[in-house]
N, C-alpha and C positions, 0 to 999 in steps of 0.2 A: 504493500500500500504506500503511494506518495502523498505523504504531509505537508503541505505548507503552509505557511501562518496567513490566518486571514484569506484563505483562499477553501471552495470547493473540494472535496477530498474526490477520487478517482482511483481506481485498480487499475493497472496493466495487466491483461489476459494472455494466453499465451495466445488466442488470436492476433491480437496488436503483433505482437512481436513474431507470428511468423513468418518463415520463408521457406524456397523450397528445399533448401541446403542447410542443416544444422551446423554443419563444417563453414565457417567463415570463409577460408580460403578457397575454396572447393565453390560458396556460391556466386552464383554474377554480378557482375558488379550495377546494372541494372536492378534485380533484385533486391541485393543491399539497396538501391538508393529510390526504389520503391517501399523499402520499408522504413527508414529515414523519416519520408514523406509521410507516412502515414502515422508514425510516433506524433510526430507534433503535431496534426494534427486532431490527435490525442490529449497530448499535453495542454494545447490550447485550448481546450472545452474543461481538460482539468483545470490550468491553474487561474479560472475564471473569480476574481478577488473581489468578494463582499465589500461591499461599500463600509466603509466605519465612520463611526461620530467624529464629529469637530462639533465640540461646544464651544459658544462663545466665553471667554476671560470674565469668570464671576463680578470683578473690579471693575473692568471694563464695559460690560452690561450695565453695571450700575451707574458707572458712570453718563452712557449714553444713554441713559433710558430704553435700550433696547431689552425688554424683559418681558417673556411667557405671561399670561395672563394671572399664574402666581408668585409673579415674580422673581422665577427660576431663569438661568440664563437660558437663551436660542442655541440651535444650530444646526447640521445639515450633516451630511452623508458623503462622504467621498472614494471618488473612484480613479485611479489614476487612466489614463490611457494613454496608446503609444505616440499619440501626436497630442503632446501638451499644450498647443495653441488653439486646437478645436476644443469648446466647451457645449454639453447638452446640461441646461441648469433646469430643473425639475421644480414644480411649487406642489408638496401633496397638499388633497382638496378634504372635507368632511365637514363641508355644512358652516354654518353660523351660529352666535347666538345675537340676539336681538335686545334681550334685558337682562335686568342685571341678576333678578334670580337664574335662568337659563346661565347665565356667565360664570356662573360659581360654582353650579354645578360642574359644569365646564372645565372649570381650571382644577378638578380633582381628576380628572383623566388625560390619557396621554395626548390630545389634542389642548388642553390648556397648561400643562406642564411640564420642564423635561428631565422629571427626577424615574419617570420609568420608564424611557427611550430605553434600547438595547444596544450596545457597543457594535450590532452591526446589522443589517436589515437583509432582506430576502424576494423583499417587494420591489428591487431597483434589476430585477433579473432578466426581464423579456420584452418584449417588442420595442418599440423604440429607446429602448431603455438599455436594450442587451447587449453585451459585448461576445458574444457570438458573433463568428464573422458570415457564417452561410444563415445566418439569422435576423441579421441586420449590416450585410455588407457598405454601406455606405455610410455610418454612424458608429459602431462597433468601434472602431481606437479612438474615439471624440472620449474625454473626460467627462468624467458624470458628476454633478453636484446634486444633492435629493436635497432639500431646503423642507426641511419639517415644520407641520401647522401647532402652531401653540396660542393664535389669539384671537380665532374667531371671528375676523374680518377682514378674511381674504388680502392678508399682510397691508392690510392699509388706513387701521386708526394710528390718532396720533392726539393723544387725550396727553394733554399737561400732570394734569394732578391726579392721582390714583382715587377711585371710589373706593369707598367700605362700605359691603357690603354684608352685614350681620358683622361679626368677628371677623370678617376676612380681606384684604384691600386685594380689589383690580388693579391691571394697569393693561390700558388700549393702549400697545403699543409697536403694532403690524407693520407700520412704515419704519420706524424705527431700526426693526427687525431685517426687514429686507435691505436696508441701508448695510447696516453692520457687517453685515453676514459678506455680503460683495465685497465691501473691505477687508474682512477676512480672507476670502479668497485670491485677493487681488496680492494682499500681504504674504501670503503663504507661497502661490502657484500664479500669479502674479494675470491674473483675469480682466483685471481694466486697464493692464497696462498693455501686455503683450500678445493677447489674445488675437488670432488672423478671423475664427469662426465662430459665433455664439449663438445658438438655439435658446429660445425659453421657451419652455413649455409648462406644461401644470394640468390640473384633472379635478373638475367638477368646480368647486372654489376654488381651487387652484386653477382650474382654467377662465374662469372669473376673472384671477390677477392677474392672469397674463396678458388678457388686454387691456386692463386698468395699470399695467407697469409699460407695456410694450415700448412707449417713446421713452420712458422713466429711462429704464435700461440703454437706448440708444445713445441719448445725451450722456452717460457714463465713457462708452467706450472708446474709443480711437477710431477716429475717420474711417480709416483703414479696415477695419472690421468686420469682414461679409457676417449679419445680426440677422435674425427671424424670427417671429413667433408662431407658436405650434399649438393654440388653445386647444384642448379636447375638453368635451361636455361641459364648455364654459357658458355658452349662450341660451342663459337665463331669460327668458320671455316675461316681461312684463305684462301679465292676463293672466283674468278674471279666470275662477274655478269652475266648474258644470253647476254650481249653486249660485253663477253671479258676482261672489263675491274675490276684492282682490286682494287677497293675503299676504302675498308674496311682495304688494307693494308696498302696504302697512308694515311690513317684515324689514324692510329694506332702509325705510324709512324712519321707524325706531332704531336702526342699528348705525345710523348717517351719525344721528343724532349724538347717540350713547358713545361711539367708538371717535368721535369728532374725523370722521373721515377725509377731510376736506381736502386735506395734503396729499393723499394714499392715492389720489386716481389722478385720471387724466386731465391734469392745466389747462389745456384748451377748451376740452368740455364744463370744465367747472366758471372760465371766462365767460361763454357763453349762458351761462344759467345762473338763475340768481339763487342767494347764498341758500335761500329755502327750498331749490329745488333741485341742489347737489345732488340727491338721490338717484336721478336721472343717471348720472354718470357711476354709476353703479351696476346698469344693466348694460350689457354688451353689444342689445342692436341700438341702444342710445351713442356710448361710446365709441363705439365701432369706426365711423362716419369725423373724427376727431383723430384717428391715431394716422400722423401726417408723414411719419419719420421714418416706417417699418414696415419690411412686407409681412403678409399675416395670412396664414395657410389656416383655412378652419376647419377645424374635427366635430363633427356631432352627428347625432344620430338627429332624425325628423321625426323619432317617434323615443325619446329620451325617456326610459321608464323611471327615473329620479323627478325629474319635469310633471310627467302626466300622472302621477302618482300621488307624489309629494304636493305639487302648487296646483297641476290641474282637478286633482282629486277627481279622475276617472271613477275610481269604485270598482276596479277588475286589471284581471290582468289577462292579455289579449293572446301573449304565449300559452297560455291553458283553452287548449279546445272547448267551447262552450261555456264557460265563465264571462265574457263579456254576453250582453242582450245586441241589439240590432241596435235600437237607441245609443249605446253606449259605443259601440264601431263606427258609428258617424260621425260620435261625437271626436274620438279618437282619427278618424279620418281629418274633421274638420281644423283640430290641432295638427295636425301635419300641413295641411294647405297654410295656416297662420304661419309655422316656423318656418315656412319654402318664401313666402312673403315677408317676413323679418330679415331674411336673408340674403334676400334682395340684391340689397348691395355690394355684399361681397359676391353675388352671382355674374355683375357687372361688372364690376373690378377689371380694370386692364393689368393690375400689381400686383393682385391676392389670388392665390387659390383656397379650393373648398372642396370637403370629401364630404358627402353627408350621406350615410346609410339608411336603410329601413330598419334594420335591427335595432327589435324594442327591447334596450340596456343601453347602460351607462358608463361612460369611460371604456374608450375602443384603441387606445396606444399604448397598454401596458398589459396585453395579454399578446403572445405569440397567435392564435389562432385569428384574433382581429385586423393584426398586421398584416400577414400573407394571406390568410387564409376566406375574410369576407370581399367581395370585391363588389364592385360598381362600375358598369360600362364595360367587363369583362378584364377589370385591373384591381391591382390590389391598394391598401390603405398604402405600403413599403416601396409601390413602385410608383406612385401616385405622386408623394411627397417626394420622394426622393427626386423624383424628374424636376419637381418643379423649382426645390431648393436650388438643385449644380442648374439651373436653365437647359435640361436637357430638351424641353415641349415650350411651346410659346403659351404663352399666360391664356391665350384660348381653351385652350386643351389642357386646362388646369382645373378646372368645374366638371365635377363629381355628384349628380344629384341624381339619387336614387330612385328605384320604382318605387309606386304602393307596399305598405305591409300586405298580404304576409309575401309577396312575389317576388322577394331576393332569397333563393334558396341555398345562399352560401353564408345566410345568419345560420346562430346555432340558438337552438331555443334553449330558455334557461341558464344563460350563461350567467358563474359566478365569479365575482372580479373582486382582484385581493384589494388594498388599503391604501390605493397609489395615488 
Protein backbone atom coordinates (compact mmCIF):
# COMPACT_ATOMS: atom_id res chain seq x y z
CA UNK A 1 0.00 0.00 0.00
CA UNK A 2 1.29 3.63 -0.97
CA UNK A 3 0.80 6.35 1.86
CA UNK A 4 1.04 9.75 1.45
CA UNK A 5 0.27 12.53 3.73
CA UNK A 6 -2.66 14.33 2.81
CA UNK A 7 -3.35 12.41 -0.06
CA UNK A 8 -5.93 9.49 -1.25
CA UNK A 9 -4.55 6.05 -0.23
CA UNK A 10 -4.21 3.47 -3.43
CA UNK A 11 -2.90 -0.33 -3.91
CA UNK A 12 -0.66 -1.31 -6.74
CA UNK A 13 -2.18 -4.79 -8.13
CA UNK A 14 -0.16 -6.93 -9.79
CA UNK A 15 -2.20 -5.90 -12.78
CA UNK A 16 -0.74 -2.22 -12.64
CA UNK A 17 2.43 -3.75 -12.64
CA UNK A 18 2.30 -6.31 -15.30
CA UNK A 19 4.20 -7.25 -18.20
CA UNK A 20 4.77 -9.90 -20.57
CA UNK A 21 8.35 -10.65 -19.23
CA UNK A 22 8.84 -11.07 -15.44
CA UNK A 23 12.64 -11.09 -16.43
CA UNK A 24 13.49 -7.24 -16.90
CA UNK A 25 16.19 -7.96 -19.22
CA UNK A 26 14.50 -10.48 -21.34
CA UNK A 27 11.32 -7.87 -21.73
CA UNK A 28 10.95 -5.20 -24.49
CA UNK A 29 11.67 -2.32 -24.01
CA UNK A 30 8.29 -1.08 -25.49
CA UNK A 31 6.60 -3.01 -22.91
CA UNK A 32 8.70 -1.76 -20.03
CA UNK A 33 7.61 1.71 -21.36
CA UNK A 34 4.16 0.68 -21.65
CA UNK A 35 4.11 -0.19 -18.27
CA UNK A 36 5.88 3.00 -17.12
CA UNK A 37 2.91 4.67 -18.72
CA UNK A 38 0.40 3.04 -17.07
CA UNK A 39 2.04 3.32 -13.34
CA UNK A 40 1.58 6.87 -13.22
CA UNK A 41 -1.17 7.00 -14.50
CA UNK A 42 -2.00 5.08 -11.47
CA UNK A 43 -0.05 7.19 -9.20
CA UNK A 44 -1.82 10.15 -10.59
CA UNK A 45 -5.42 9.18 -9.59
CA UNK A 46 -3.44 7.80 -6.25
CA UNK A 47 -1.65 10.76 -5.03
CA UNK A 48 -4.88 12.87 -5.62
CA UNK A 49 -4.34 15.60 -2.36
CA UNK A 50 -7.34 16.57 -0.03
CA UNK A 51 -7.61 19.93 0.10
CA UNK A 52 -6.65 21.00 3.82
CA UNK A 53 -7.65 24.02 6.16
CA UNK A 54 -6.03 27.41 6.17
CA UNK A 55 -7.65 29.38 8.91
CA UNK A 56 -7.50 32.75 9.13
CA UNK A 57 -4.66 34.30 12.14
CA UNK A 58 -7.18 34.32 15.26
CA UNK A 59 -5.31 38.00 15.99
CA UNK A 60 -5.72 38.89 12.71
CA UNK A 61 -9.51 38.05 12.31
CA UNK A 62 -10.00 40.06 15.09
CA UNK A 63 -8.38 42.51 14.11
CA UNK A 64 -10.10 42.89 10.73
CA UNK A 65 -13.26 42.18 11.76
CA UNK A 66 -13.21 39.32 9.50
CA UNK A 67 -15.17 36.64 11.90
CA UNK A 68 -17.65 33.49 11.46
CA UNK A 69 -20.92 34.45 12.66
CA UNK A 70 -19.54 33.35 16.37
CA UNK A 71 -16.87 34.93 16.08
CA UNK A 72 -14.54 32.13 15.24
CA UNK A 73 -11.80 32.85 12.60
CA UNK A 74 -12.72 32.03 8.54
CA UNK A 75 -11.13 30.01 6.06
CA UNK A 76 -10.83 27.81 3.01
CA UNK A 77 -9.48 24.63 1.79
CA UNK A 78 -6.53 24.32 -0.28
CA UNK A 79 -5.36 22.53 -3.16
CA UNK A 80 -2.20 22.87 -4.73
CA UNK A 81 -1.99 22.32 -8.54
CA UNK A 82 0.69 21.86 -11.11
CA UNK A 83 0.23 25.33 -12.80
CA UNK A 84 0.25 27.68 -9.69
CA UNK A 85 -0.87 30.80 -11.66
CA UNK A 86 -4.28 29.09 -12.62
CA UNK A 87 -6.77 29.47 -9.60
CA UNK A 88 -10.41 27.73 -9.50
CA UNK A 89 -11.67 29.62 -6.08
CA UNK A 90 -14.93 27.89 -4.85
CA UNK A 91 -17.76 29.88 -2.48
CA UNK A 92 -19.69 26.67 -0.64
CA UNK A 93 -23.44 27.66 -0.69
CA UNK A 94 -26.21 26.53 2.34
CA UNK A 95 -28.86 28.95 2.42
CA UNK A 96 -29.33 32.07 4.77
CA UNK A 97 -30.49 33.38 7.63
CA UNK A 98 -32.63 36.33 7.71
CA UNK A 99 -33.19 37.18 11.61
CA UNK A 100 -31.40 37.12 14.38
CA UNK A 101 -33.14 34.17 16.04
CA UNK A 102 -32.48 31.90 12.76
CA UNK A 103 -28.71 33.41 13.08
CA UNK A 104 -27.97 31.99 16.30
CA UNK A 105 -29.11 29.01 15.64
CA UNK A 106 -26.84 29.30 12.92
CA UNK A 107 -23.64 30.09 14.27
CA UNK A 108 -23.94 26.68 16.43
CA UNK A 109 -23.39 24.69 13.30
CA UNK A 110 -20.73 24.34 10.81
CA UNK A 111 -22.17 26.88 8.55
CA UNK A 112 -21.88 29.77 11.32
CA UNK A 113 -18.74 28.53 12.88
CA UNK A 114 -15.21 27.01 12.36
CA UNK A 115 -14.58 25.25 15.41
CA UNK A 116 -15.98 21.94 13.74
CA UNK A 117 -14.59 22.32 10.12
CA UNK A 118 -12.35 19.09 9.51
CA UNK A 119 -8.58 19.58 8.63
CA UNK A 120 -9.52 18.26 5.38
CA UNK A 121 -12.64 17.88 3.05
CA UNK A 122 -13.80 15.37 0.43
CA UNK A 123 -16.45 17.53 -1.16
CA UNK A 124 -13.79 19.40 -3.38
CA UNK A 125 -13.31 15.92 -5.33
CA UNK A 126 -15.32 15.85 -8.70
CA UNK A 127 -16.49 17.66 -11.47
CA UNK A 128 -15.27 20.90 -11.99
CA UNK A 129 -13.63 20.75 -8.98
CA UNK A 130 -11.51 17.59 -9.71
CA UNK A 131 -8.07 17.16 -10.30
CA UNK A 132 -8.47 14.09 -12.27
CA UNK A 133 -7.12 14.76 -15.51
CA UNK A 134 -9.49 12.22 -17.82
CA UNK A 135 -12.08 13.95 -15.50
CA UNK A 136 -11.63 17.35 -15.90
CA UNK A 137 -8.84 17.79 -18.56
CA UNK A 138 -8.87 21.31 -19.00
CA UNK A 139 -9.03 22.44 -15.10
CA UNK A 140 -7.45 19.52 -13.38
CA UNK A 141 -3.78 21.22 -12.58
CA UNK A 142 -5.73 24.93 -11.93
CA UNK A 143 -5.27 25.35 -7.98
CA UNK A 144 -8.21 24.84 -5.92
CA UNK A 145 -9.23 27.27 -3.15
CA UNK A 146 -12.94 25.97 -1.35
CA UNK A 147 -13.79 29.28 0.61
CA UNK A 148 -16.10 27.90 3.53
CA UNK A 149 -19.77 29.46 4.53
CA UNK A 150 -19.63 30.75 8.09
CA UNK A 151 -22.05 34.00 7.90
CA UNK A 152 -25.03 33.42 6.33
CA UNK A 153 -25.08 36.08 3.73
CA UNK A 154 -23.66 34.82 0.86
CA UNK A 155 -20.08 36.55 2.04
CA UNK A 156 -21.58 39.99 1.98
CA UNK A 157 -22.61 41.62 5.22
CA UNK A 158 -20.76 44.07 6.72
CA UNK A 159 -22.43 45.19 10.03
CA UNK A 160 -20.10 47.40 12.30
CA UNK A 161 -21.07 46.43 15.74
CA UNK A 162 -21.82 42.93 16.69
CA UNK A 163 -25.64 42.16 17.82
CA UNK A 164 -26.41 40.12 21.06
CA UNK A 165 -28.60 38.01 20.66
CA UNK A 166 -29.83 36.35 24.18
CA UNK A 167 -26.39 35.48 25.78
CA UNK A 168 -24.73 35.29 22.43
CA UNK A 169 -23.16 38.24 20.19
CA UNK A 170 -23.27 38.12 16.01
CA UNK A 171 -21.11 39.42 13.96
CA UNK A 172 -22.23 40.11 9.88
CA UNK A 173 -19.27 39.89 8.66
CA UNK A 174 -19.20 38.11 4.96
CA UNK A 175 -17.48 40.99 3.13
CA UNK A 176 -15.13 41.02 5.41
CA UNK A 177 -14.48 37.50 5.10
CA UNK A 178 -14.04 37.34 1.56
CA UNK A 179 -11.64 40.36 1.65
CA UNK A 180 -9.20 38.59 4.01
CA UNK A 181 -9.39 35.24 2.85
CA UNK A 182 -7.92 36.75 -0.87
CA UNK A 183 -5.37 38.38 1.05
CA UNK A 184 -4.47 35.38 2.50
CA UNK A 185 -4.07 33.80 -0.42
CA UNK A 186 -2.46 36.38 -2.26
CA UNK A 187 0.08 36.38 0.91
CA UNK A 188 0.71 32.77 0.84
CA UNK A 189 0.44 31.48 -3.20
CA UNK A 190 0.60 34.85 -4.15
CA UNK A 191 -3.26 35.06 -6.17
CA UNK A 192 -3.61 38.82 -6.67
CA UNK A 193 -0.42 39.29 -7.51
CA UNK A 194 0.61 36.70 -9.98
CA UNK A 195 -2.14 34.94 -10.82
CA UNK A 196 -2.38 34.42 -15.28
CA UNK A 197 -6.03 32.56 -14.66
CA UNK A 198 -8.80 32.96 -12.09
CA UNK A 199 -12.33 31.15 -12.04
CA UNK A 200 -14.97 31.97 -9.21
CA UNK A 201 -17.33 29.95 -8.80
CA UNK A 202 -19.76 28.82 -5.88
CA UNK A 203 -23.18 26.66 -5.50
CA UNK A 204 -26.54 27.77 -4.57
CA UNK A 205 -25.55 30.84 -2.00
CA UNK A 206 -22.48 30.48 -3.05
CA UNK A 207 -23.55 30.90 -6.51
CA UNK A 208 -25.51 33.83 -5.33
CA UNK A 209 -21.97 35.42 -4.50
CA UNK A 210 -20.54 34.87 -7.32
CA UNK A 211 -22.39 37.24 -9.15
CA UNK A 212 -22.68 39.65 -6.34
CA UNK A 213 -18.56 39.59 -6.02
CA UNK A 214 -17.86 39.00 -9.83
CA UNK A 215 -16.60 42.62 -10.80
CA UNK A 216 -15.44 42.80 -6.80
CA UNK A 217 -12.90 40.19 -7.78
CA UNK A 218 -11.98 41.65 -11.17
CA UNK A 219 -10.82 45.08 -9.73
CA UNK A 220 -8.40 42.95 -7.32
CA UNK A 221 -6.45 41.20 -9.99
CA UNK A 222 -3.81 42.33 -12.57
CA UNK A 223 -4.94 43.48 -15.99
CA UNK A 224 -3.28 40.72 -17.13
CA UNK A 225 -5.43 38.16 -15.70
CA UNK A 226 -7.72 35.99 -18.03
CA UNK A 227 -10.95 36.18 -14.79
CA UNK A 228 -14.44 34.35 -15.08
CA UNK A 229 -17.27 33.55 -13.24
CA UNK A 230 -18.99 30.07 -13.02
CA UNK A 231 -22.35 30.70 -10.82
CA UNK A 232 -24.15 27.20 -10.58
CA UNK A 233 -27.65 27.24 -8.97
CA UNK A 234 -27.13 30.90 -8.01
CA UNK A 235 -30.00 32.48 -9.86
CA UNK A 236 -32.45 33.11 -7.32
CA UNK A 237 -35.81 34.40 -8.80
CA UNK A 238 -37.58 36.99 -7.24
CA UNK A 239 -41.41 35.22 -7.36
CA UNK A 240 -44.24 34.92 -5.76
CA UNK A 241 -45.10 31.12 -4.35
CA UNK A 242 -48.28 28.94 -5.81
CA UNK A 243 -50.03 30.70 -2.70
CA UNK A 244 -49.21 34.25 -4.16
CA UNK A 245 -47.21 35.11 -1.70
CA UNK A 246 -43.57 36.47 -1.97
CA UNK A 247 -41.32 35.14 0.72
CA UNK A 248 -38.28 34.90 -0.69
CA UNK A 249 -38.40 38.78 -1.10
CA UNK A 250 -39.53 39.42 2.45
CA UNK A 251 -36.54 36.99 3.13
CA UNK A 252 -34.01 38.93 1.29
CA UNK A 253 -35.18 41.96 2.57
CA UNK A 254 -34.82 41.28 6.40
CA UNK A 255 -31.49 39.87 5.67
CA UNK A 256 -30.38 43.45 3.49
CA UNK A 257 -31.32 44.87 6.51
CA UNK A 258 -29.94 42.69 9.53
CA UNK A 259 -26.40 41.80 7.61
CA UNK A 260 -26.00 45.62 6.55
CA UNK A 261 -25.37 44.21 3.07
CA UNK A 262 -24.70 47.34 1.34
CA UNK A 263 -20.95 46.82 0.75
CA UNK A 264 -21.02 42.98 -0.06
CA UNK A 265 -22.61 43.27 -3.64
CA UNK A 266 -22.44 44.93 -6.75
CA UNK A 267 -21.49 49.11 -6.74
CA UNK A 268 -23.16 49.67 -9.71
CA UNK A 269 -26.38 48.15 -8.86
CA UNK A 270 -26.43 49.54 -5.49
CA UNK A 271 -25.60 53.21 -7.44
CA UNK A 272 -28.41 52.74 -9.35
CA UNK A 273 -31.06 51.91 -6.52
CA UNK A 274 -31.80 53.72 -3.75
CA UNK A 275 -30.40 52.97 -0.25
CA UNK A 276 -34.05 51.11 0.55
CA UNK A 277 -34.05 49.18 -2.26
CA UNK A 278 -30.49 47.53 -2.16
CA UNK A 279 -32.35 44.32 -1.81
CA UNK A 280 -32.77 44.35 -5.53
CA UNK A 281 -29.17 43.77 -5.86
CA UNK A 282 -29.37 40.70 -4.19
CA UNK A 283 -31.19 38.79 -6.68
CA UNK A 284 -29.15 37.66 -9.77
CA UNK A 285 -31.49 38.58 -12.78
CA UNK A 286 -31.49 42.11 -10.87
CA UNK A 287 -27.66 42.15 -10.65
CA UNK A 288 -26.88 40.25 -13.57
CA UNK A 289 -27.40 43.38 -16.01
CA UNK A 290 -24.69 45.50 -13.76
CA UNK A 291 -21.71 43.06 -13.76
CA UNK A 292 -19.66 45.32 -16.54
CA UNK A 293 -16.14 43.81 -15.82
CA UNK A 294 -16.58 39.89 -16.37
CA UNK A 295 -17.47 37.23 -18.44
CA UNK A 296 -20.07 35.19 -16.63
CA UNK A 297 -20.95 31.51 -17.83
CA UNK A 298 -24.37 30.54 -16.16
CA UNK A 299 -25.08 27.13 -14.46
CA UNK A 300 -28.74 26.26 -13.50
CA UNK A 301 -31.12 24.16 -13.90
CA UNK A 302 -34.95 25.66 -15.29
CA UNK A 303 -36.50 23.45 -13.04
CA UNK A 304 -34.07 24.08 -9.68
CA UNK A 305 -35.63 21.65 -7.03
CA UNK A 306 -34.05 24.11 -4.10
CA UNK A 307 -36.16 27.02 -6.14
CA UNK A 308 -39.51 25.32 -6.76
CA UNK A 309 -39.45 23.61 -3.41
CA UNK A 310 -38.09 25.90 -1.01
CA UNK A 311 -39.52 29.75 -2.55
CA UNK A 312 -41.99 28.30 -5.17
CA UNK A 313 -43.44 25.96 -2.67
CA UNK A 314 -44.78 23.47 -5.50
CA UNK A 315 -46.03 20.95 -2.87
CA UNK A 316 -44.50 17.71 -4.81
CA UNK A 317 -41.88 16.50 -6.28
CA UNK A 318 -42.05 15.85 -10.12
CA UNK A 319 -39.19 13.01 -10.02
CA UNK A 320 -41.75 10.66 -8.37
CA UNK A 321 -44.11 9.35 -10.99
CA UNK A 322 -47.58 10.53 -9.88
CA UNK A 323 -46.84 12.72 -6.82
CA UNK A 324 -47.39 15.82 -8.78
CA UNK A 325 -51.41 16.55 -9.91
CA UNK A 326 -51.96 18.18 -13.42
CA UNK A 327 -52.40 21.59 -11.76
CA UNK A 328 -49.28 21.21 -10.09
CA UNK A 329 -47.13 20.20 -13.68
CA UNK A 330 -48.37 23.43 -15.16
CA UNK A 331 -47.72 25.09 -12.50
CA UNK A 332 -44.15 23.72 -12.51
CA UNK A 333 -44.19 24.11 -16.21
CA UNK A 334 -45.11 27.73 -15.93
CA UNK A 335 -41.88 28.29 -13.43
CA UNK A 336 -39.73 27.07 -16.03
CA UNK A 337 -41.14 29.49 -18.81
CA UNK A 338 -40.52 32.45 -15.96
CA UNK A 339 -36.72 31.34 -15.34
CA UNK A 340 -36.14 30.94 -19.51
CA UNK A 341 -37.43 34.75 -19.34
CA UNK A 342 -35.23 35.90 -16.33
CA UNK A 343 -32.62 34.68 -18.31
CA UNK A 344 -33.18 36.56 -20.87
CA UNK A 345 -30.33 38.33 -20.83
CA UNK A 346 -27.73 36.36 -20.53
CA UNK A 347 -29.52 34.24 -23.42
CA UNK A 348 -28.56 37.54 -25.44
CA UNK A 349 -25.23 38.17 -24.30
CA UNK A 350 -22.61 38.41 -27.06
CA UNK A 351 -19.94 37.94 -23.73
CA UNK A 352 -21.78 35.29 -21.54
CA UNK A 353 -22.48 31.86 -21.90
CA UNK A 354 -25.38 29.73 -20.23
CA UNK A 355 -25.95 25.95 -19.75
CA UNK A 356 -29.32 25.59 -18.35
CA UNK A 357 -30.75 21.93 -17.98
CA UNK A 358 -34.16 20.32 -17.21
CA UNK A 359 -32.83 18.28 -14.59
CA UNK A 360 -35.10 18.87 -11.53
CA UNK A 361 -31.82 19.28 -8.78
CA UNK A 362 -29.77 21.46 -7.56
CA UNK A 363 -26.12 22.29 -7.98
CA UNK A 364 -24.88 20.49 -11.24
CA UNK A 365 -20.75 21.28 -11.15
CA UNK A 366 -19.65 19.22 -8.36
CA UNK A 367 -20.86 15.92 -9.11
CA UNK A 368 -18.86 13.97 -11.99
CA UNK A 369 -22.04 12.46 -13.51
CA UNK A 370 -23.55 16.28 -14.16
CA UNK A 371 -20.20 17.32 -15.62
CA UNK A 372 -19.84 14.77 -18.53
CA UNK A 373 -22.53 12.92 -18.02
CA UNK A 374 -26.15 15.38 -18.48
CA UNK A 375 -25.98 17.05 -21.62
CA UNK A 376 -27.95 19.76 -23.63
CA UNK A 377 -27.82 20.00 -27.50
CA UNK A 378 -26.02 16.64 -27.57
CA UNK A 379 -23.00 18.36 -25.33
CA UNK A 380 -21.82 18.19 -22.12
CA UNK A 381 -21.89 20.79 -18.90
CA UNK A 382 -17.33 19.88 -19.39
CA UNK A 383 -17.36 20.57 -22.88
CA UNK A 384 -19.68 23.35 -22.98
CA UNK A 385 -17.60 25.42 -20.45
CA UNK A 386 -14.69 24.46 -21.26
CA UNK A 387 -15.06 25.70 -25.11
CA UNK A 388 -16.32 28.79 -24.09
CA UNK A 389 -13.65 29.69 -21.38
CA UNK A 390 -10.20 28.98 -23.93
CA UNK A 391 -12.66 30.64 -26.80
CA UNK A 392 -12.67 27.44 -28.50
CA UNK A 393 -16.82 28.29 -30.15
CA UNK A 394 -18.00 31.83 -30.67
CA UNK A 395 -20.09 33.23 -28.00
CA UNK A 396 -23.17 32.18 -30.26
CA UNK A 397 -22.68 28.66 -29.77
CA UNK A 398 -22.24 29.35 -26.20
CA UNK A 399 -26.22 29.02 -25.12
CA UNK A 400 -27.30 25.90 -23.76
CA UNK A 401 -31.12 25.93 -23.18
CA UNK A 402 -32.63 22.83 -22.41
CA UNK A 403 -35.82 20.99 -23.53
CA UNK A 404 -39.06 20.57 -21.30
CA UNK A 405 -38.92 18.34 -18.16
CA UNK A 406 -39.20 15.28 -18.16
CA UNK A 407 -37.51 15.07 -22.01
CA UNK A 408 -33.63 15.29 -21.32
CA UNK A 409 -33.19 11.61 -20.65
CA UNK A 410 -29.60 12.18 -19.62
CA UNK A 411 -30.91 13.62 -16.13
CA UNK A 412 -30.75 11.11 -13.52
CA UNK A 413 -33.63 11.13 -11.27
CA UNK A 414 -33.16 11.43 -7.70
CA UNK A 415 -29.93 12.73 -7.65
CA UNK A 416 -28.09 13.26 -4.29
CA UNK A 417 -25.58 16.17 -4.17
CA UNK A 418 -22.89 16.22 -1.31
CA UNK A 419 -22.39 19.92 0.73
CA UNK A 420 -20.52 21.81 -2.16
Amino acid sequence: MLSVPNTTRCVLTETDTHTESRDPESAHPMTNMITVIALLGVLESCLSIAPSLHLLDPLAAKETGALCLDGSPPGYYFRPGSDNAKWRIHLRGGGWCFDERSCLSRSQTSLGTSKFWPKEITDAANGFMSDDSKTNPDFSHWQLAFIEYCDGSSYTGNREEPVQVNDTILYFRGQRIFDELLKDMDRRYGLLTNSTDVILTGTSAGGLATYLHADYLRSLLPTTTSYAVYPDAGYFLDHKDVSGSNKILQAFMNGYRLWNGTGGTNQACIRETSRSDGWKCFFAPYVYRFIQNTRVFVLNSLYDSAQISGIFRLGCNPDKQGNCSKKQLDELQQYRDDMVKALDPVIKSQRDGIFATACYQHEESCQDFDWDGVHVNNVSQRQAFGDWYFNRTQPAHSKYIDVRWPDNKSCKLGIIHGPC
